[in-house]
TORPA-4810 file (N, C-alpha, C, O; in nm, 3 decimals):
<nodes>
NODE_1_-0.461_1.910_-2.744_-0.538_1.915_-2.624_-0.576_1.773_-2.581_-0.575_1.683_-2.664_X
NODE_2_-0.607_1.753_-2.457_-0.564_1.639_-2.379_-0.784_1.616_-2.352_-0.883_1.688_-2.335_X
NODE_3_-0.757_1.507_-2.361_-0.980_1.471_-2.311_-0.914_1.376_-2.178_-0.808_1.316_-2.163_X
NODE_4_-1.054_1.400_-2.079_-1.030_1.307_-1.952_-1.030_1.210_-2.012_-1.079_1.142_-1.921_X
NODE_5_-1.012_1.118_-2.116_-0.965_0.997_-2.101_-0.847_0.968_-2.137_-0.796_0.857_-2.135_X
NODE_6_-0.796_1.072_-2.174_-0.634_1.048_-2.181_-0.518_1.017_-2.043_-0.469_1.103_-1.971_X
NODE_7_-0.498_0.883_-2.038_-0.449_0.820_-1.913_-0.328_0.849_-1.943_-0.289_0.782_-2.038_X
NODE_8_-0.238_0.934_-1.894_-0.058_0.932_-1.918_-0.059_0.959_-1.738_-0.147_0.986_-1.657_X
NODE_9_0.091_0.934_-1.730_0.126_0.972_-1.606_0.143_1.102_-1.560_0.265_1.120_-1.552_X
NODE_10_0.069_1.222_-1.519_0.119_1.308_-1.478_0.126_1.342_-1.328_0.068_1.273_-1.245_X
NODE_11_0.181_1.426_-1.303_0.161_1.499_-1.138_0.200_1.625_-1.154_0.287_1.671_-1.227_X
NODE_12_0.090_1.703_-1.042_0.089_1.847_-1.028_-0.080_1.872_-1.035_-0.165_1.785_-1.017_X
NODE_13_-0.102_1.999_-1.062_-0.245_2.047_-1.029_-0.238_1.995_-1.198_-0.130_1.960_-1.245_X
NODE_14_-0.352_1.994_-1.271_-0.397_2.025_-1.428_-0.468_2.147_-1.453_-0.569_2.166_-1.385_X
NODE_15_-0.442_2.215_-1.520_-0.529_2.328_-1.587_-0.665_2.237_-1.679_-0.638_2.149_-1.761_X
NODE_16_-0.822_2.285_-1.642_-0.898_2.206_-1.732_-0.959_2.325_-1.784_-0.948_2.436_-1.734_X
NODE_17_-1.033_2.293_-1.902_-1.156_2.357_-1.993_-1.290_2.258_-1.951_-1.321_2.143_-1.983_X
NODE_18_-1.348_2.352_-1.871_-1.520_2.238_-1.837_-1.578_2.274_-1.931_-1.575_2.391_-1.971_X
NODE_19_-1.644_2.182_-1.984_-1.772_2.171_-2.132_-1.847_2.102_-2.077_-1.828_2.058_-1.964_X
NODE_20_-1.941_2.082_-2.142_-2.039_2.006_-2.131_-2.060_1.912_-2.284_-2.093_1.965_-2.391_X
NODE_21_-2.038_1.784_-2.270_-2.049_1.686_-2.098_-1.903_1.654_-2.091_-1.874_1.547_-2.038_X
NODE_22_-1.830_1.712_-2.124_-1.670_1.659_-2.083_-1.586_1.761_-2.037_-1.625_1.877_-2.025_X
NODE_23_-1.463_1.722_-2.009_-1.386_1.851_-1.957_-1.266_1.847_-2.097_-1.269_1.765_-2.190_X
NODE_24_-1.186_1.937_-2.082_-1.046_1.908_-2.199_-0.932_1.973_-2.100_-0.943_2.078_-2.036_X
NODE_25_-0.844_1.902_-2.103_-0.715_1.931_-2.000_-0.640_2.034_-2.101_-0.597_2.005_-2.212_X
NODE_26_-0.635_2.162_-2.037_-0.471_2.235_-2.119_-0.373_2.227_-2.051_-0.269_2.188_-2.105_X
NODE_27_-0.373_2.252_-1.949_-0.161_2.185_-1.924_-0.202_2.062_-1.844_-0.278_2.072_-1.748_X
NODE_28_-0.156_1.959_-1.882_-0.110_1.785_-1.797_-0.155_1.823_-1.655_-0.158_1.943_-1.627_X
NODE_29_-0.187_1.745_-1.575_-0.136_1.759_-1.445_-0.210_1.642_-1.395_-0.300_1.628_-1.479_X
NODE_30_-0.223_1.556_-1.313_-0.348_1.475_-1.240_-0.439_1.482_-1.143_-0.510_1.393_-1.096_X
NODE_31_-0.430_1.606_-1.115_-0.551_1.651_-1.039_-0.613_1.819_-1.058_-0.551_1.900_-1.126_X
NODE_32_-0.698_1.840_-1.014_-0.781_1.977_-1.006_-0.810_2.016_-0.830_-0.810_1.932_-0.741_X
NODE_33_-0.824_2.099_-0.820_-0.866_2.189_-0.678_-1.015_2.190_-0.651_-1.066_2.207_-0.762_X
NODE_34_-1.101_2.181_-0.569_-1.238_2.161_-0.553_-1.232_2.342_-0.479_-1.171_2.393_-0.385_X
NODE_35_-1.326_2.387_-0.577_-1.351_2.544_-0.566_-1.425_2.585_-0.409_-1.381_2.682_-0.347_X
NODE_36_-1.508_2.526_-0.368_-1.565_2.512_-0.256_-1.477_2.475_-0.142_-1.470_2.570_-0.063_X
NODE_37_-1.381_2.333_-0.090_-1.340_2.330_-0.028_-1.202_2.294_-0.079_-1.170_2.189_-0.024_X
NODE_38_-1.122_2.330_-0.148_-0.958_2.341_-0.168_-0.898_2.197_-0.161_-0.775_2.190_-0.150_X
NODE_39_-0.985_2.055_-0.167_-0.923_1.943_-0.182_-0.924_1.888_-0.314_-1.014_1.882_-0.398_X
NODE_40_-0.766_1.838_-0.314_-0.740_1.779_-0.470_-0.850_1.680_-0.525_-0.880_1.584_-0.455_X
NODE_41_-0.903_1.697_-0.633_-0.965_1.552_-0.673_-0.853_1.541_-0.819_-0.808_1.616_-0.905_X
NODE_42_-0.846_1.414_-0.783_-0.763_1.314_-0.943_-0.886_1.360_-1.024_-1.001_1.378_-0.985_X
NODE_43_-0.827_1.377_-1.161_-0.891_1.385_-1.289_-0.941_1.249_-1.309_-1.001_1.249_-1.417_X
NODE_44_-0.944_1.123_-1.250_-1.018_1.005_-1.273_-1.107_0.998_-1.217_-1.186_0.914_-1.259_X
NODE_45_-1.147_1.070_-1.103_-1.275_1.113_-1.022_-1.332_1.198_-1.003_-1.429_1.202_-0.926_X
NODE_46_-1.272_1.325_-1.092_-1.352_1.435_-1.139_-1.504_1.389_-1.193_-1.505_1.303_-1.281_X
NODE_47_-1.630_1.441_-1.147_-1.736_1.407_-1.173_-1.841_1.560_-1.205_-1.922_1.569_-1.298_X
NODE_48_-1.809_1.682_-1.089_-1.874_1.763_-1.103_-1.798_1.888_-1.132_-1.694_1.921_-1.075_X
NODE_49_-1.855_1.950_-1.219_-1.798_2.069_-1.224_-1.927_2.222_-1.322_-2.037_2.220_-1.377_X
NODE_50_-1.851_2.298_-1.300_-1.966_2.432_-1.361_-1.893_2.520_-1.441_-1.810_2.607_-1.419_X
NODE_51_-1.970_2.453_-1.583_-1.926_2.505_-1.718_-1.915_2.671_-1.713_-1.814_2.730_-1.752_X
NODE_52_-2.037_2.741_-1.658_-2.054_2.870_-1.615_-1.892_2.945_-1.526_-1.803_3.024_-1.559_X
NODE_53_-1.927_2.856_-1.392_-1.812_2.929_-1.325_-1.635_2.877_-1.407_-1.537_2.952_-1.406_X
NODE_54_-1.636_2.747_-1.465_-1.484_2.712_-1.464_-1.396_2.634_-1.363_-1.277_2.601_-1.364_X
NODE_55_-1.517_2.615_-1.260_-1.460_2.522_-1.149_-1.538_2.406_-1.129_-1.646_2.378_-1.180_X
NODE_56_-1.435_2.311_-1.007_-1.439_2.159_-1.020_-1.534_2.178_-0.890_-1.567_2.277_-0.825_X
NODE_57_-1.559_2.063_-0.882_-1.641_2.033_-0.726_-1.601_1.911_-0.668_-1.582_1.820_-0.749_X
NODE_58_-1.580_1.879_-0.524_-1.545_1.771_-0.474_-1.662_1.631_-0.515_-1.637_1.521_-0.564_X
NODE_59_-1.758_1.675_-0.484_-1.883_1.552_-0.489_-1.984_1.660_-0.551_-1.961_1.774_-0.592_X
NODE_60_-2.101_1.589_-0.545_-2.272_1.665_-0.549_-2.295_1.730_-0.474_-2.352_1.834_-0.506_X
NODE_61_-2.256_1.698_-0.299_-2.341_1.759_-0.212_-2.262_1.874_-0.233_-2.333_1.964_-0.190_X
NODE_62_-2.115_1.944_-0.290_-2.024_2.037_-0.226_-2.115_2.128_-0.358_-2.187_2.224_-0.332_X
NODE_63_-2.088_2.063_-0.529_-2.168_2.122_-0.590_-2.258_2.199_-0.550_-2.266_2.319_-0.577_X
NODE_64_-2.358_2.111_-0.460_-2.485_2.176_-0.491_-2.488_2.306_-0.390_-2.555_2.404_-0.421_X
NODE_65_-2.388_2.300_-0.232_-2.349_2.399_-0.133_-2.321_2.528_-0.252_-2.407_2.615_-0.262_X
NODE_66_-2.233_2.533_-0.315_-2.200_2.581_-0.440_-2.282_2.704_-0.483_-2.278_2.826_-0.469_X
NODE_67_-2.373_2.594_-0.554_-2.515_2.630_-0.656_-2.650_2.738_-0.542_-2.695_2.850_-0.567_X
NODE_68_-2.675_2.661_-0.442_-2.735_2.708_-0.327_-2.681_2.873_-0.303_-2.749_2.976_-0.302_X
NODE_69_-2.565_2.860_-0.288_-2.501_2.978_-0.233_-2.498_3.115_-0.351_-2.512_3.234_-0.324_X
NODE_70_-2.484_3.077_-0.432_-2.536_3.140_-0.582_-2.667_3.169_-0.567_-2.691_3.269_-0.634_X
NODE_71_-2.751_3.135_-0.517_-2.841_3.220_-0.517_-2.929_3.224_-0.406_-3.051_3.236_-0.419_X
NODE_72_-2.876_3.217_-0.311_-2.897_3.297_-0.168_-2.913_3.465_-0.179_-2.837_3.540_-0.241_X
NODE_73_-3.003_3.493_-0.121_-3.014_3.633_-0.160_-2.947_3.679_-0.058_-2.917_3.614_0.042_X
NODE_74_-2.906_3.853_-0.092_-2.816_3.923_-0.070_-2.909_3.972_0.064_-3.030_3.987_0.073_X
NODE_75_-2.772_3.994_0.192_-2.849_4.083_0.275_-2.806_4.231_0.254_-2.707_4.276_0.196_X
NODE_76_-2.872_4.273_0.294_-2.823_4.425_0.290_-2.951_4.542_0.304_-2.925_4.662_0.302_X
</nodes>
């Protein structure tokens, strides 16, 4: 298993494992998908992500849109 600091060359999406406080790559790839808005971030600028859900986040503010929205209460 691969830790974000393992610098090799890859390309394609990466499969990650989010932990806390690190992530662990299972298949290679150099980037991840931002769960919120669908833009690649490089695994060298991966910063946020949610151990809970399994997904990446573009920045803080998209995080926190995210987190917010999680617990917005239900209408109905």
């Amino acid at each position: 298993m691969l830790t974000r600091f393992d610098h090799r060359p890859y390309s394609g999406e990466a499969e990650i494992r989010y932990d806390t406080p690190e992530f662990r790559v299972i298949r290679a790839g150099s980037y991840v998908r931002c769960a919120v808005t669908g833009v690649a971030i490089p695994l060298d600028e991966l910063r946020y992500w949610s151990v809970e859900r399994q997904e990446a986040y573009a920045d803080g503010p998209t995080a926190m849109q995210r987190l917010r929205a999680e617990h917005r209460p239900q209408a109905g």
